[in-house]
FIZALUM-255127 format. One record per residue (C-alpha): x, y, z; residue number from 0. Coordinates in steps of 0.25 Angstrom, whole numbers, plus 5000, padded with zeros to 4 digits. Layout:
BEGIN
FISE     x     y     z  seq
FISE     X     Y     Z  NUM
...
//
This chain:
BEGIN
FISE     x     y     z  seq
FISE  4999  4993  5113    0
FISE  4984  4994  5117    1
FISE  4977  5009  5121    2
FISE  4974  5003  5133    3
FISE  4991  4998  5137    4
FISE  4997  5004  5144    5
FISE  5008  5015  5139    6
FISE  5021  5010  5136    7
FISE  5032  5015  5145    8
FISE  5044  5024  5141    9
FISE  5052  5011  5136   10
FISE  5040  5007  5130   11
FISE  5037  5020  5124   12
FISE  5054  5022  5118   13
FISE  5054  5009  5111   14
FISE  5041  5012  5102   15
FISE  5046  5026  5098   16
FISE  5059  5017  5095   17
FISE  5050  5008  5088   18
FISE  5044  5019  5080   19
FISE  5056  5026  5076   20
FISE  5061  5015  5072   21
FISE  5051  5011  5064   22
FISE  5048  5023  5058   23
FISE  5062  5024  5052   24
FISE  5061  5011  5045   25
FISE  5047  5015  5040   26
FISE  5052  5029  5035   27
FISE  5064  5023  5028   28
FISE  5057  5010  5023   29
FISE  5044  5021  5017   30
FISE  5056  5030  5011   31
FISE  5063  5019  5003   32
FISE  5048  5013  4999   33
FISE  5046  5029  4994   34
FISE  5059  5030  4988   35
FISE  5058  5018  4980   36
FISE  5044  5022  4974   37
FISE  5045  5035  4970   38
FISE  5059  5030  4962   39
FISE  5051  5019  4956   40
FISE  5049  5023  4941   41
FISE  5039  5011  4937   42
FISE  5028  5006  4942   43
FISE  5031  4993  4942   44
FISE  5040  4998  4953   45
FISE  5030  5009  4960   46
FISE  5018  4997  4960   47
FISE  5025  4989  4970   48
FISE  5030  5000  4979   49
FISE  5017  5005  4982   50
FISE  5010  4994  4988   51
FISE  5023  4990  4995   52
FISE  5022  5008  5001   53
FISE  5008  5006  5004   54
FISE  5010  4994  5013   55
FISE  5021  4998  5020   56
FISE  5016  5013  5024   57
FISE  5003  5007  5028   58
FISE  5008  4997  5036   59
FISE  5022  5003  5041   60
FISE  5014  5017  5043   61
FISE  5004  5008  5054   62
FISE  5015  5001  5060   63
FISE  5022  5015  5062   64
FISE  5010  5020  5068   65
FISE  5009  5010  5078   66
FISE  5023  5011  5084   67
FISE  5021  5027  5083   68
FISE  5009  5027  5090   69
FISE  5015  5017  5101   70
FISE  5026  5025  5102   71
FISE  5018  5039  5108   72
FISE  5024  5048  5101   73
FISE  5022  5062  5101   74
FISE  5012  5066  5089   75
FISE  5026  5075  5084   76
FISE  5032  5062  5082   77
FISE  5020  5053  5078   78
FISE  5017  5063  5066   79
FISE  5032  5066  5064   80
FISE  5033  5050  5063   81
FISE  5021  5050  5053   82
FISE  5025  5061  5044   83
FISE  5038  5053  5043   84
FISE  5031  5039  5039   85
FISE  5021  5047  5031   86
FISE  5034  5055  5022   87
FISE  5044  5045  5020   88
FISE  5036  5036  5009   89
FISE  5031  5049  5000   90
FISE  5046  5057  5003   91
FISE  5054  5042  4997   92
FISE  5044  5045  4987   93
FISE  5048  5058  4983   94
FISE  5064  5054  4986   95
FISE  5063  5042  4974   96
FISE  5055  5052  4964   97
FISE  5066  5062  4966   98
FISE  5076  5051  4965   99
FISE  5069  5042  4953  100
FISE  5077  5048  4942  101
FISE  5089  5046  4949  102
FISE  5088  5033  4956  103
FISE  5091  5021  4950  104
FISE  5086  5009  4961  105
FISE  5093  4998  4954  106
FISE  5107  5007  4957  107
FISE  5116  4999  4967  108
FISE  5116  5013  4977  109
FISE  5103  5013  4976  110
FISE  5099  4998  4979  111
FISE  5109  4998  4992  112
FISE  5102  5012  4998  113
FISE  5089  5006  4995  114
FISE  5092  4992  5003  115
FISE  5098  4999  5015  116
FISE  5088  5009  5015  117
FISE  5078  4996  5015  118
FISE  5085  4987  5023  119
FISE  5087  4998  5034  120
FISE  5071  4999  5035  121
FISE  5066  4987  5032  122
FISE  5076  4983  5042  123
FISE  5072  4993  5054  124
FISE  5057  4989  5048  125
FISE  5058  4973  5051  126
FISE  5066  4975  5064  127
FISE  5055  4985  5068  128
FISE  5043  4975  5064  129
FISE  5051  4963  5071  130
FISE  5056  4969  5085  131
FISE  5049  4979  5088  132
FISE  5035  4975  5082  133
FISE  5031  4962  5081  134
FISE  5041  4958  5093  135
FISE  5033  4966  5100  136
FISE  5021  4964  5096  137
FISE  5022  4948  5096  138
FISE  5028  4948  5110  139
FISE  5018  4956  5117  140
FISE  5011  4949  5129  141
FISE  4997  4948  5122  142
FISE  5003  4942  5110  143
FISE  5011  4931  5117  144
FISE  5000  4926  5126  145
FISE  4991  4923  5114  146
FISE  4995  4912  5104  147
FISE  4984  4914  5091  148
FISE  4989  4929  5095  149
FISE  5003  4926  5091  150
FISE  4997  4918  5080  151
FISE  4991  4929  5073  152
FISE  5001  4938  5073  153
FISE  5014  4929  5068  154
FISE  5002  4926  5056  155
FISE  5000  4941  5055  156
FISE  5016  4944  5054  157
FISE  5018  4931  5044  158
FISE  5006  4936  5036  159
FISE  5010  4950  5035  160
FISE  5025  4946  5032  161
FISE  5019  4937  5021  162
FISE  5010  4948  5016  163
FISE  5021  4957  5016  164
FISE  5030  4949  5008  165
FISE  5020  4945  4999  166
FISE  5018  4959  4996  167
FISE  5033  4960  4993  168
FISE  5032  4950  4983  169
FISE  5021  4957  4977  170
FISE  5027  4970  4977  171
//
């Protein structure tokens, strides 16, 4: 939405708070479990990989965030509440595996299960976040659709950064 738009209406105005909530949980939960798994990480063969792997997805997830929150108008309460949030979670799953690193075994079968379900539960609401609500969005507004090289660039941009991103998977 430009400056110059027009605001959106009370419809409108729900389903980006929806949008935001919804995507702030995932980020929150996702940044815990990246925190969790570094400060439990006892080498740094293990820590080397995490910290690029952190670095990206609070930049990128912390801009994308922003972006909803700000559509959203929310009260400034709620916009700091909502940033303090984001902000904690990384350095407090920090702190959670530290206090846990000489008790945790990661390899443990209890262990594995509630890290995949904690990581399939947001990396799930994260992709359903980017696909329907996002990008959908995005690709389907009417300024996109009317313009071909438009819609060019950006399925290049979305192919690129996936590649990019898996790339730096591999890497990691």
């Amino acid at each position: 939405m430009s400056v110059l738009a027009a605001p959106p209406d009370g419809d409108e105005l729900v389903r980006h708070r929806v949008i935001s909530q919804v995507l702030e949980l995932g980020v929150v939960v996702h940044s815990l479990i990246i925190g969790m798994s570094l400060g439990a990480s006892d080498f740094p063969s293990t820590v080397r990989p995490l910290v690029p792997a952190l670095t990206f997805h609070q930049l990128f997830e912390g801009i994308g965030l922003g972006g909803c929150i700000v559509q959203a108008k929310f009260r400034l309460k709620s916009v700091v509440a909502m940033g303090l949030l984001f902000s904690l979670t990384t350095p407090a799953g920090i702190g959670v595996g530290i206090a846990i690193s000489s008790v945790y075994d990661e390899s443990s079968p209890t262990a594995l299960v509630v890290q995949g379900l904690l990581e399939a539960a947001a990396a799930g609401i994260l992709v359903y976040m980017a696909l329907v609500d996002i990008l959908a969005e995005d690709f389907s507004k009417p300024r996109v659709q009317s313009r071909a090289r438009l819609q060019l660039a950006l399925n290049v941009s979305l192919l690129l950064g996936a590649g990019l991103m898996s790339l730096l998977a591999v890497w990691a």
